[in-house]
BAGU-211069 format. One record per atom (N, C-alpha, C, O, CB): residue in one letter; x, y, z. Coordinates in steps of 0.001 Angstrom, whole numbers, plus 500000, padded with zeros to 6 digits. Glycine has a CB too. Example, Ala and Ser with C-alpha at 12.3 -4.5 7.8 and 13.67 -1.06 7.14 Angstrom:
A513190494310507800 A512300495500507800 A513200496700507800 A514236496681508465 A511308495527509046 S512850497750507080 S513670498940507140 S512900500030507870 S513409501138508039 S514084499402505725 
//
This chain:
X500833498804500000 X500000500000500000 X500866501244500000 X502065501291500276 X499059500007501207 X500136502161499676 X500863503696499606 X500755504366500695 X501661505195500786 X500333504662498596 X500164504368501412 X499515504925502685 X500806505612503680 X501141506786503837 X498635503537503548 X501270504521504173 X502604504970504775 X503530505908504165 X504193506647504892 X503349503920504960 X503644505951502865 X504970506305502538 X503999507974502654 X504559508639503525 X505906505508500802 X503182508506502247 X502352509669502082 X502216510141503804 X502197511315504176 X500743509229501195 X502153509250504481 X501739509256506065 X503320509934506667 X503525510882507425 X501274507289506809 X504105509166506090 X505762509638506726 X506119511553506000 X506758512453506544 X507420508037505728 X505519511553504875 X505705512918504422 X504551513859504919 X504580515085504815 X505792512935502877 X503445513065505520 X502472514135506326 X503520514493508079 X503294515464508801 X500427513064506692 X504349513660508296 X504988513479509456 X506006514036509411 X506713514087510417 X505173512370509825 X506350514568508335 X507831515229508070 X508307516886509285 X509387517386509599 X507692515830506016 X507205517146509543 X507282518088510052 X506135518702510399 X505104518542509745 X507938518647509496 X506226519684511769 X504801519393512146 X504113520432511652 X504681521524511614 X504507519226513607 X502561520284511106 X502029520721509866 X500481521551511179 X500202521140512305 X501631518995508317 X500010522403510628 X499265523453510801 X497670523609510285 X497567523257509110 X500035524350510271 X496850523896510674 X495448523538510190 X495337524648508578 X494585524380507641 X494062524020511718 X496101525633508615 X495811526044507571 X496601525738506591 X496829526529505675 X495641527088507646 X497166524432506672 X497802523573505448 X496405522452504516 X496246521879503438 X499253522349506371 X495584522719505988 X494675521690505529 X493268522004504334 X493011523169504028 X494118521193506923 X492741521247503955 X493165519692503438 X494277519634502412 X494344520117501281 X491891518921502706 X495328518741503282 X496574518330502385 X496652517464501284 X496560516317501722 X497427517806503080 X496775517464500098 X496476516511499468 X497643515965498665 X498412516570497917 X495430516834498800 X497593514564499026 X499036513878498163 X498718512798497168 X497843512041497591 X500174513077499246 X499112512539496122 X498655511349495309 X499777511116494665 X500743511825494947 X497451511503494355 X499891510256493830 X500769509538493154 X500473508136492378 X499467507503492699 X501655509373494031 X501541507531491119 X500929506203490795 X501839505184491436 X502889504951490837 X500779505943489196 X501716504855492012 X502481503694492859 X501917502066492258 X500859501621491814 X502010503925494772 X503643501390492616 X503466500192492004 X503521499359493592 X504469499385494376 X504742499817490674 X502231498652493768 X501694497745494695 X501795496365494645 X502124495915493548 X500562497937494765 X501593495553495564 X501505494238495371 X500823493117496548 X501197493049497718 X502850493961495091 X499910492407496021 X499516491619496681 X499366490502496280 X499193490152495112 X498759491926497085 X499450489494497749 X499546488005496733 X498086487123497004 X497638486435497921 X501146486788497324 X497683487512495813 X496345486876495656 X496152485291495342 X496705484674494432 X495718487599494572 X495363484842496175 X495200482997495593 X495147482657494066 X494911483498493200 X493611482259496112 X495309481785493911 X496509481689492648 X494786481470491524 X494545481938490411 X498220479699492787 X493532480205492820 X492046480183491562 X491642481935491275 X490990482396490338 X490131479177492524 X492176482549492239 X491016484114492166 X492375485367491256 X492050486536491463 X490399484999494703 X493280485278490658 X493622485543489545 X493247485402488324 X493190484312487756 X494299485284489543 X492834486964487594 X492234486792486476 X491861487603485359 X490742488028485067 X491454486405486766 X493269487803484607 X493846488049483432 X494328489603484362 X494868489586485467 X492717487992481809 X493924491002483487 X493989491899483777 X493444492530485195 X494096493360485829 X493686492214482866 X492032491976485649 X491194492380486549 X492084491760488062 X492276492440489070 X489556491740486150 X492312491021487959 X492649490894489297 X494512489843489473 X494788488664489694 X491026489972490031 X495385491170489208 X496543490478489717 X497454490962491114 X497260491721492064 X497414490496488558 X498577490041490639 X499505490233491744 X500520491661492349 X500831492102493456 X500334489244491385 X500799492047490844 X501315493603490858 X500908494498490211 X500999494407488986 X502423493812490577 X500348495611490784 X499065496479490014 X499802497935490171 X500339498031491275 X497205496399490954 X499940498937489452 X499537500243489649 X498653500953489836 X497842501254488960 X499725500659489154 X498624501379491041 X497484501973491600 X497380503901491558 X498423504495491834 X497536501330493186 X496346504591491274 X496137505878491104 X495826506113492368 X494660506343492690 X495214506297490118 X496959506082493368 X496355506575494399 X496783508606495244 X497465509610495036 X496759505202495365 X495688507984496266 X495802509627497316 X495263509857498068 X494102509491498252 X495578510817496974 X495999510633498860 X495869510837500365 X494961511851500579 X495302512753499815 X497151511185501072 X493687512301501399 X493327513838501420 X493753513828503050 X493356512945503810 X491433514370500930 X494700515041503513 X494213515155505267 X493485516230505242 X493686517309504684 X495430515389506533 X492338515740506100 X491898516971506030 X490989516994507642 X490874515886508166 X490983517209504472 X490411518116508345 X489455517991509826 X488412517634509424 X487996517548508268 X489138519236510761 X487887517381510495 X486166516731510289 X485444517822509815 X484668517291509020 X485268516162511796 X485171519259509807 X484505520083508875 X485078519835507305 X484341520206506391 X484707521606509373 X486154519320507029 X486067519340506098 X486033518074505029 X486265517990503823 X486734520073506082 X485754517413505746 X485152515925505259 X484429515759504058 X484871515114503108 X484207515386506200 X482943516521504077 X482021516575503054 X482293517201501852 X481539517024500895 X481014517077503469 X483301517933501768 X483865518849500583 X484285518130500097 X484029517918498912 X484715519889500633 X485275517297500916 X486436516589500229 X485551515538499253 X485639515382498035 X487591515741501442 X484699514898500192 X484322513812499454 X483170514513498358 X482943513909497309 X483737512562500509 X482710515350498549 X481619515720497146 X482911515560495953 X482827514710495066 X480688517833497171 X484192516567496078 X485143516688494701 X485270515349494500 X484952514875493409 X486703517472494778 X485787514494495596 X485908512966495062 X485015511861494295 X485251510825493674 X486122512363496047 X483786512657494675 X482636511975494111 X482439512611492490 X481933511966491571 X481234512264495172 X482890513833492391 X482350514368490859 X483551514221490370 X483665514876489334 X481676515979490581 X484868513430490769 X486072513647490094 X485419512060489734 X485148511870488549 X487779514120490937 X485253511326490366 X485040509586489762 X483564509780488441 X483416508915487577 X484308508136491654 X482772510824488510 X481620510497487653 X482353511106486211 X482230510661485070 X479991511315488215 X483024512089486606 X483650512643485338 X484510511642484728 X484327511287483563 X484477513911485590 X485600511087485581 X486395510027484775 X485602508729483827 X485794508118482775 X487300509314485921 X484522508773485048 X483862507610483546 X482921508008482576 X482428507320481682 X482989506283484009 X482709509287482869 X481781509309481247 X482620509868480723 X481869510501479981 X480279510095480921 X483832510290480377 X485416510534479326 X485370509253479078 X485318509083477860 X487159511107480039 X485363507992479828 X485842506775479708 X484574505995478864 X484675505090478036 X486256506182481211 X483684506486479236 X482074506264478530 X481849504653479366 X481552503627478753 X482053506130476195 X482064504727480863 X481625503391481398 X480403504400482068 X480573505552482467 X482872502296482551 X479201503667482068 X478000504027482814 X477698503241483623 X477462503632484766 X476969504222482187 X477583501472483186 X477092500536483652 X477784500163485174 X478392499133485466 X477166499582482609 X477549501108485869 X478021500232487475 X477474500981488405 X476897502045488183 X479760500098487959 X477709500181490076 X476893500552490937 X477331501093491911 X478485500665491884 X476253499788491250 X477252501934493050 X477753502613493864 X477626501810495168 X476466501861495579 X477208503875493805 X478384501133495899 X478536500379497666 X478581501192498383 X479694501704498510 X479753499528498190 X477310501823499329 X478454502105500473 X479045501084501228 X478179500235501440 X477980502927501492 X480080500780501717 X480734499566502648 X480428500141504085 X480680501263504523 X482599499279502397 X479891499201504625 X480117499289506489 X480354498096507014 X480178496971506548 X478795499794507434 X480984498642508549 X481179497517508733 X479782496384509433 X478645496851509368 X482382497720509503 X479929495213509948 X479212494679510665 X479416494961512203 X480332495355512925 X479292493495510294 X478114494564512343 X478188494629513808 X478036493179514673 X478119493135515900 X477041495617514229 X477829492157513920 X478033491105514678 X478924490575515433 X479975491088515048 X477897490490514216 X479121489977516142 X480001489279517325 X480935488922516809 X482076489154517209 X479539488166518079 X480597488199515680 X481655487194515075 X482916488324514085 X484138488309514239 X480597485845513831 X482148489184513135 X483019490059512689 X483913491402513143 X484736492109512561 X482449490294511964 X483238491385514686 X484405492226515798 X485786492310514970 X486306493260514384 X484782491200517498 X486006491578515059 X487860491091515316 X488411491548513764 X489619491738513623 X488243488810515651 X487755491668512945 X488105492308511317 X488197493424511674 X488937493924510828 X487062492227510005 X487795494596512766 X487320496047512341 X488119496516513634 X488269495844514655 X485409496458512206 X488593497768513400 X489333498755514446 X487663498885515650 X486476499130515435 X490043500782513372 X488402498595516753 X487501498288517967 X487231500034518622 X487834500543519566 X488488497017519268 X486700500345518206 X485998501959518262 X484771502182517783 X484661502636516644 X486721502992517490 X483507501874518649 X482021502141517846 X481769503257517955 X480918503350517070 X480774501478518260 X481886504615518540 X481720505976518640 X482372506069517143 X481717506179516106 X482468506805520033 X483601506013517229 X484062506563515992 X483518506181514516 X483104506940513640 X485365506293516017 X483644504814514508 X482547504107513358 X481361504736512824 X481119505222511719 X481924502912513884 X480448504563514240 X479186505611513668 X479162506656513110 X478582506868512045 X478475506044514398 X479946507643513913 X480311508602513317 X480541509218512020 X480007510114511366 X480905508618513677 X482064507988511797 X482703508249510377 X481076507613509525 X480793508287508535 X484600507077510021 X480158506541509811 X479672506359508536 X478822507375508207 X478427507482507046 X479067505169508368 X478443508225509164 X477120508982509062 X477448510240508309 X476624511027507841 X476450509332510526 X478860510336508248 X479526511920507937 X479368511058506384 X478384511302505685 X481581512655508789 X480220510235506010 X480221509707504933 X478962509505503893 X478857509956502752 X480709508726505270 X477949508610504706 X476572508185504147 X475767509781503582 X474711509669502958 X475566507271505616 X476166510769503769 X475896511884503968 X476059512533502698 X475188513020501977 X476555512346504976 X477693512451502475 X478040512765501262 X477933511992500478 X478774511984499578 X478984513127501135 X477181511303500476 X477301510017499849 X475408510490498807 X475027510509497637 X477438508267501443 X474896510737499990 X473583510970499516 X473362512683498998 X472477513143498277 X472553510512500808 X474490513369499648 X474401515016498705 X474912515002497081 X474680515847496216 X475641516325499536 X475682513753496978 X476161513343495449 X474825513036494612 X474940513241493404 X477228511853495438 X473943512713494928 X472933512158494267 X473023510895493157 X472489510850492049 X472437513213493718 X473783509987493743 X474433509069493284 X473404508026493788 X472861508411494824 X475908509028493696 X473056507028493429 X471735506063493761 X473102504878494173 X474076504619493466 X470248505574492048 X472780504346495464 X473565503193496053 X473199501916496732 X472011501618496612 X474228503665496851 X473608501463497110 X473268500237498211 X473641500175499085 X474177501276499215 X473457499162498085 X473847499519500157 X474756499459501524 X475232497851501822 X474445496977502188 X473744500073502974 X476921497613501552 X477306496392501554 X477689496359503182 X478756496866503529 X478476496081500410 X476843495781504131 X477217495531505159 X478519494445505327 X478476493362504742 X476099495232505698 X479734494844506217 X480847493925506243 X481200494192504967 X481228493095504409 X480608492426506586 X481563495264503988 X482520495623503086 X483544496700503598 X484523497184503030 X481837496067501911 X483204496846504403 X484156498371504969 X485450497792505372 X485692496710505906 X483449499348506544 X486429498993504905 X488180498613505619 X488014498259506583 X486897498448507063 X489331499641505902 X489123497501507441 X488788497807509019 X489271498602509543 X489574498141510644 X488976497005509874 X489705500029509443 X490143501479509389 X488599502381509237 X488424503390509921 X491326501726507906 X487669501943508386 X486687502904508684 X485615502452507354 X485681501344506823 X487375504642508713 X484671503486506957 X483508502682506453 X484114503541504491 X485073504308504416 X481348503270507525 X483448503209503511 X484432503486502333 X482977503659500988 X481766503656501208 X485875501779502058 X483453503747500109 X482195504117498953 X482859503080497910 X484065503324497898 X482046506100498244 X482573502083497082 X482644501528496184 X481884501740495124 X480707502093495184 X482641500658496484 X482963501393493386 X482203501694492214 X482049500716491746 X482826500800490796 X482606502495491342 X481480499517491663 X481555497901491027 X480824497631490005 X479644497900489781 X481129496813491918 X481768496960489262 X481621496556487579 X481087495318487901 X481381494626488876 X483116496445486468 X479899494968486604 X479905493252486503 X480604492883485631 X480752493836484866 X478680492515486219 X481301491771485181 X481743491739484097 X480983490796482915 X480014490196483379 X482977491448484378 X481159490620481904 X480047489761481119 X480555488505481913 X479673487678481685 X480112489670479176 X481531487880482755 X480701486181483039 X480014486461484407 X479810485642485302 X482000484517483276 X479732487644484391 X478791487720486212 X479473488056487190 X478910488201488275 X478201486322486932 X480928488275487052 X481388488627488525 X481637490280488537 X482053491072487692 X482933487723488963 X481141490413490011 X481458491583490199 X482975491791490933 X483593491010491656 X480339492105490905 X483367493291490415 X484546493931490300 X484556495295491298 X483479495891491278 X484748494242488762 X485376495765491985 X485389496815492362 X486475497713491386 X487553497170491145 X485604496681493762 X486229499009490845 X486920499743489555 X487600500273490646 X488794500044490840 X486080500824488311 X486646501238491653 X487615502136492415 X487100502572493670 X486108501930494015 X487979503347491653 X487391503286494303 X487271503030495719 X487265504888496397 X487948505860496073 X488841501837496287 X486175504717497413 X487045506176498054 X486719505699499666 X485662505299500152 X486166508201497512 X487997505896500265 X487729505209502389 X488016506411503040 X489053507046502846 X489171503714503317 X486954506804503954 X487273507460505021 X488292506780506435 X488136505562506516 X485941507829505379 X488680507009506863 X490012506702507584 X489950507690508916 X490440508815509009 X491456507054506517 X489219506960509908 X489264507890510967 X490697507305512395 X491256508024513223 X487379507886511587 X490892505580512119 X492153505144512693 X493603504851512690 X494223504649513734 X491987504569512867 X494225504824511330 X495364505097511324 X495806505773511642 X496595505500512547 X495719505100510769 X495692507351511162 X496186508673511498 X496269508509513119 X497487508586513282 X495141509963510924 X495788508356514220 X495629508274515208 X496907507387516027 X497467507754517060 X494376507896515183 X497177506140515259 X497758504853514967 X499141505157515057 X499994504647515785 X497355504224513611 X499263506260514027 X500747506241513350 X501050507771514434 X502236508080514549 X500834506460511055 X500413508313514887 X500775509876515500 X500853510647514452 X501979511091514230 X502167510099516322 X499751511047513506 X499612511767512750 X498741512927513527 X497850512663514335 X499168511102511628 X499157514293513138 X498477515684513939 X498643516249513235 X499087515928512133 X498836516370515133 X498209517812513787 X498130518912513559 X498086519872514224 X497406519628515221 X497556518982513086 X498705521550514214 X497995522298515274 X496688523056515007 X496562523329513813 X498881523230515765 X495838523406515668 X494535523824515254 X494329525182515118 X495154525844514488 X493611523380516073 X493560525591515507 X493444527338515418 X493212527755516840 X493099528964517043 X492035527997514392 X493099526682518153 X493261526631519204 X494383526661519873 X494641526821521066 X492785525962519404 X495094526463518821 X497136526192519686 X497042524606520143 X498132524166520508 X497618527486521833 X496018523723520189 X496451522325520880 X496163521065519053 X495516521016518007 X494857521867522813 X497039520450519721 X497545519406518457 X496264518614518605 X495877518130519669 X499200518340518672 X495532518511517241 X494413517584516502 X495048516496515466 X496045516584514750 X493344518595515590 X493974515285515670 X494494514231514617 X493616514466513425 X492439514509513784 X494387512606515131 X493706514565512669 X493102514596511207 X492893513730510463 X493883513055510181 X493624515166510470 X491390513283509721 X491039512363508917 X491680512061507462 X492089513019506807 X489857512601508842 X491771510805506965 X492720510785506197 X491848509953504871 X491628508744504950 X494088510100506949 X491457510674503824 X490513509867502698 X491231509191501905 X492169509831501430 X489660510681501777 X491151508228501612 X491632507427500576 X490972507552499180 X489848507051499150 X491534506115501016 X491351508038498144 X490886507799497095 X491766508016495946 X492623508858495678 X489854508395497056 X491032506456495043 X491805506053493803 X490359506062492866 X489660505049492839 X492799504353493941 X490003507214492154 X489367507291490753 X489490505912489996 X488586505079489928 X490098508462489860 X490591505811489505 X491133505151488205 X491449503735489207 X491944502758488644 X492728506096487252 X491172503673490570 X491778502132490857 X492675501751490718 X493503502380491377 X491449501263490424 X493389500404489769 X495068500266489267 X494664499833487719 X493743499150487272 X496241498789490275 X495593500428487200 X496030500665486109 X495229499897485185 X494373500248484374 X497328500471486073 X495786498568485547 X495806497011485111 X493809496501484593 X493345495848483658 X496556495889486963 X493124497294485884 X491876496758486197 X491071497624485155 X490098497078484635 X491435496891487819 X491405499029484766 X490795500180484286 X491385499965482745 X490973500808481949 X491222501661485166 X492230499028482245 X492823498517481112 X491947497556480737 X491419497746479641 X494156498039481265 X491580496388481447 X490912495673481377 X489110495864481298 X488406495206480531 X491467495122482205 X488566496960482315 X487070496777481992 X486362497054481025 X485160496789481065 X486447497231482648 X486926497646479940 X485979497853478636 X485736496599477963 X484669496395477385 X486607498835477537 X486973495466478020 X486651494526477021 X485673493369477817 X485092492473477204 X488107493899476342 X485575493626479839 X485575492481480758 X483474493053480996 X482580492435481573 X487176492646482554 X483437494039480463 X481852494430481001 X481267494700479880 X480120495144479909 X481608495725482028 X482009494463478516 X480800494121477298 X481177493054476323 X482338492982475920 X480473495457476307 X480385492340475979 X480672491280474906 X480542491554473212 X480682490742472298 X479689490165475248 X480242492910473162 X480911493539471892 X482096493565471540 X482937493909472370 X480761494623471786 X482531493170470068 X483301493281469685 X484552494215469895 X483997495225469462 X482841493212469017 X485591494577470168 X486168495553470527 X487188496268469202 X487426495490468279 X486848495061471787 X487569497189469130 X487772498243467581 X488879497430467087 X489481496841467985 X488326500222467744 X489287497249465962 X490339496629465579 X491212497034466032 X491825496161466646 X490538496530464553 X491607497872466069 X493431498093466943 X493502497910468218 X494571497774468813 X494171499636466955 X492134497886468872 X492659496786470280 X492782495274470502 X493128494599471472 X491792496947471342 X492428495019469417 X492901493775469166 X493307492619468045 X492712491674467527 X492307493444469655 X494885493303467927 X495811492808466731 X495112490509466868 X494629489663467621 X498357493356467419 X495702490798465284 X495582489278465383 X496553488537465788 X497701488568465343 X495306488730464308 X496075487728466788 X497213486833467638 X498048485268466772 X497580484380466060 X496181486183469191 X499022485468467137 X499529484156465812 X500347483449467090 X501225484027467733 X500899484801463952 X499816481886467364 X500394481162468012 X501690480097467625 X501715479621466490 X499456480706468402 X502528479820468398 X503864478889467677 X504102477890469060 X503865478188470231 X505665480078467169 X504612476697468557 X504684475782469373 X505901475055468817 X505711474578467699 X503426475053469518 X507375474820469458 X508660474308468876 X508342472798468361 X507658471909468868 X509920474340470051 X509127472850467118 X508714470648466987 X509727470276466959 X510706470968466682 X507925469682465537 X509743469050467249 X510892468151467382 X511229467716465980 X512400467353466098 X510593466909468330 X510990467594465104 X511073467153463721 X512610467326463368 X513148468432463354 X510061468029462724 X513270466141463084 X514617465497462592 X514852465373461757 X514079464857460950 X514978464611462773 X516523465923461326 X516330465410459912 X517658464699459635 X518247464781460713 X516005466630458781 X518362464116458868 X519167463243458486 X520651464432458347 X521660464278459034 X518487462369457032 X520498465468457422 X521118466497457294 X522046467167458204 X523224467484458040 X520372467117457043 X521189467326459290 X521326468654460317 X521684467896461740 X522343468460462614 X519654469717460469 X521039466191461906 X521164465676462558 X520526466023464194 X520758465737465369 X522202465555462210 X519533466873463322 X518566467086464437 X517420467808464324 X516282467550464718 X519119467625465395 X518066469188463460 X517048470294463117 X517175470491461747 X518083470208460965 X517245471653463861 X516008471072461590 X515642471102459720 X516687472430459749 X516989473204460658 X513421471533458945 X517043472349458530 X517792473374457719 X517256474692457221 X517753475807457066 X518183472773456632 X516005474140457015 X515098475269456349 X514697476227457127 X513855475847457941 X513917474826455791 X515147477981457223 X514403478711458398 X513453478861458520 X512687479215457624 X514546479643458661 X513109478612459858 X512243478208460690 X511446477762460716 X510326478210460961 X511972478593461111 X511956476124460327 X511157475037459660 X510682474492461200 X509783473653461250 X512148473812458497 X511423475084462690 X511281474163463912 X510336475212464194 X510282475367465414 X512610473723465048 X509542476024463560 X508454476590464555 X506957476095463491 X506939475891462278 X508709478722464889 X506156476041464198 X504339475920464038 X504073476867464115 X504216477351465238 X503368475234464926 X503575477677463132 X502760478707463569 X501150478138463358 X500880477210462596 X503148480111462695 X500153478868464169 X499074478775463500 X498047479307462569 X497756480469462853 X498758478618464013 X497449478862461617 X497217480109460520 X496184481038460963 X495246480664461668 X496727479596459031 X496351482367460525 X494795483391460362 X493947482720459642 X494310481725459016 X494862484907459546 X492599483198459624 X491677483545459009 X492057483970457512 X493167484476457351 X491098484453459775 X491194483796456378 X491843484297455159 X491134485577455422 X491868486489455039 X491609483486453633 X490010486042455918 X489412487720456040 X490609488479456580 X490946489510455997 X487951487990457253 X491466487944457934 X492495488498458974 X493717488391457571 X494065489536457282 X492807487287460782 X494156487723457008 X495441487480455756 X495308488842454758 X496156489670454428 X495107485761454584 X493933488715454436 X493676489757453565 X493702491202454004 X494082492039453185 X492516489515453066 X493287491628455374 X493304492789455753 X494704492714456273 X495012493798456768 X492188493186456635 X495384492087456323 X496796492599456788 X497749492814455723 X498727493561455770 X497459491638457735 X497213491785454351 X497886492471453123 X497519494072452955 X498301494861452424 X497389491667451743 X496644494328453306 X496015495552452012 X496343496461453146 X496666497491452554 X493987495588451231 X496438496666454252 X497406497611455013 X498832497232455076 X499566497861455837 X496983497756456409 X499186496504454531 X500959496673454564 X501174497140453320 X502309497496453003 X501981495227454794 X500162497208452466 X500344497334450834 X500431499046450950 X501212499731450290 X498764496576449669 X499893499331451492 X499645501005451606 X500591501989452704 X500709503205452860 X497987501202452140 X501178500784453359 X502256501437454512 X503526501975453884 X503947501415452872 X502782500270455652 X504354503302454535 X504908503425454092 X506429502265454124 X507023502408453056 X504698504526454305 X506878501610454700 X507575501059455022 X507070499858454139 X507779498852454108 X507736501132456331 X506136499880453566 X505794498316452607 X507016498294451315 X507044497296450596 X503774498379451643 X507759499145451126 X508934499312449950 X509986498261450408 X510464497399449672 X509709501008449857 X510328498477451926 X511354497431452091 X510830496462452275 X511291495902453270 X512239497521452983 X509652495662451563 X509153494384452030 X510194493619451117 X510793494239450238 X507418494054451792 X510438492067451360 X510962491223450814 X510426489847451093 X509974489424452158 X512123491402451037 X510547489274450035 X509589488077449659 X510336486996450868 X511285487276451602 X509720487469447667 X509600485749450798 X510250485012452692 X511305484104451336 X512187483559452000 X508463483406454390 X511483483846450232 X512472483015449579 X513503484097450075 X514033483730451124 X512305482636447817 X513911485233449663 X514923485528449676 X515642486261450798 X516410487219450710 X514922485954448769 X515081485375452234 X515546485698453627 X516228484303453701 X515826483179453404 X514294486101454883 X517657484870454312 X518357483451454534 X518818483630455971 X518806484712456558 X519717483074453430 X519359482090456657 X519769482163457780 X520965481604458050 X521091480384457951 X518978481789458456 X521938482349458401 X523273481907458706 X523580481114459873 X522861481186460870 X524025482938458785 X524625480339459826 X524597479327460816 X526078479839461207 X526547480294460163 X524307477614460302 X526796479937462000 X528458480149462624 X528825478343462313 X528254477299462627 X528586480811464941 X530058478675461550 X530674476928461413 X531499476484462739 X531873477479463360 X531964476716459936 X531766475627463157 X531723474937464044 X532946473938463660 X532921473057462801 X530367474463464238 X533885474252464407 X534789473038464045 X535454471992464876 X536093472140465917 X535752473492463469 X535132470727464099 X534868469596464939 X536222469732465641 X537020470562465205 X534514468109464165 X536586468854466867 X537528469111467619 X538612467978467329 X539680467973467942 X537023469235468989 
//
């Protein structure tokens, strides 16, 4: 996570309420090691770049923060032209059993969700409430994709954070002269890189434009012997398989190389040869 490293430069020196809300972001390269069945392709790997950022900011200024965060995520996807997804709020549970997942503070909990649920509903954003989705740091807003085989995705995320800061000795001085801890929002628009690469082709089963997707040509090495070579064919690259295109895919790749400028230095495959270094027996 990024959290810390943004947390040590909020710590750098001691910082003042009219610095606030501080805001830090960056693209950081993350990593987690996910079970090897729940890996899957682009959407869900092991090392992701993440669009992330820090807001510090006091509890008056909570709702600001999160309205910009909320119209900065609606703007990114209609540029992106994704509509199709749904808004979480995450909280946590309150059952017995899920105690032990969540920072042990119910004053504060309530709190943070109600400030949140708040801005949540001045966005005019239509949502649900995923009970037991929340960090265990505090309660959070989710944007979740389905994808065409049915699973849902989280794109991106925004967490209110009322216990770390607290955690790590993160402050401030106030306009009182006495040192305050300050709330700390998490939000990643764009999610990681990897996932926001992936959902256009993972949440529609339309075709996607030709240049996102070149034609793929597979090869597989053969063992095939020959008397000659005393092992490998002579002929270049007689030891690879390829597999063929489509004659529609053959034809459209002629008639754009025919028109490229670089189609002048084409040369026919007879008159490519392959040199071998001689070798002398010992």
């Amino acid at each position: 996570m990024n959290c810390p490293n943004h947390h040590k430069i909020f710590t750098a020196r001691k910082r003042s309420y009219r610095e606030l809300p501080m805001r830090l972001a960056e693209h950081g390269q993350v990593y987690r090691y996910e079970d090897s069945g729940a890996i899957s392709g682009l959407l869900r790997v092991r090392g992701m770049c993440i669009n992330d950022a820090h807001i510090y900011c006091t509890k008056e200024q909570i709702a600001g923060e999160c309205a910009s965060v909320l119209e900065m995520h609606k703007r990114v996807y209609a540029i992106l032209g994704l509509g199709d997804y749904r808004v979480r709020f995450s909280m946590r549970d309150d059952g017995e059993a899920a105690k032990s997942k969540y920072v042990d503070d119910p004053a504060a909990w309530n709190e943070s969700q109600e400030i949140l649920k708040h801005a949540l509903e001045a966005s005019g954003l239509p949502f649900y409430v995923g009970v037991g989705e929340g960090a265990f740091y505090g309660p959070k807003i989710d944007f979740q994709f389905r994808t065409v085989s049915g699973r849902e995705e989280t794109a991106s995320t925004l967490q209110l954070d009322f216990a770390i800061p607290k955690r790590l000795g993160l402050s401030y001085v106030g306009a009182d002269g006495a040192e305050h801890c300050p709330y700390v929002i998490h939000r990643a628009p764009l999610g990681t890189h990897e996932r926001f690469v992936a959902l256009p082709s993972s949440t529609s089963a339309a075709p996607s434009p030709p240049g996102s997707r070149p034609c793929k040509r597979g090869c597989s090495p053969s063992r095939k012997r020959t008397a000659t070579t005393g092992g490998r064919s002579s002929a270049p690259f007689a030891h690879v398989a390829f597999a063929p295109r489509s004659t529609t895919a053959r034809r459209a790749s002629a008639s754009a190389f025919a028109t490229h400028p670089c189609a002048k230095y084409r040369t026919s495959s007879s008159s490519v040869s392959v040199s071998r270094p001689k070798v002398r027996s010992p």
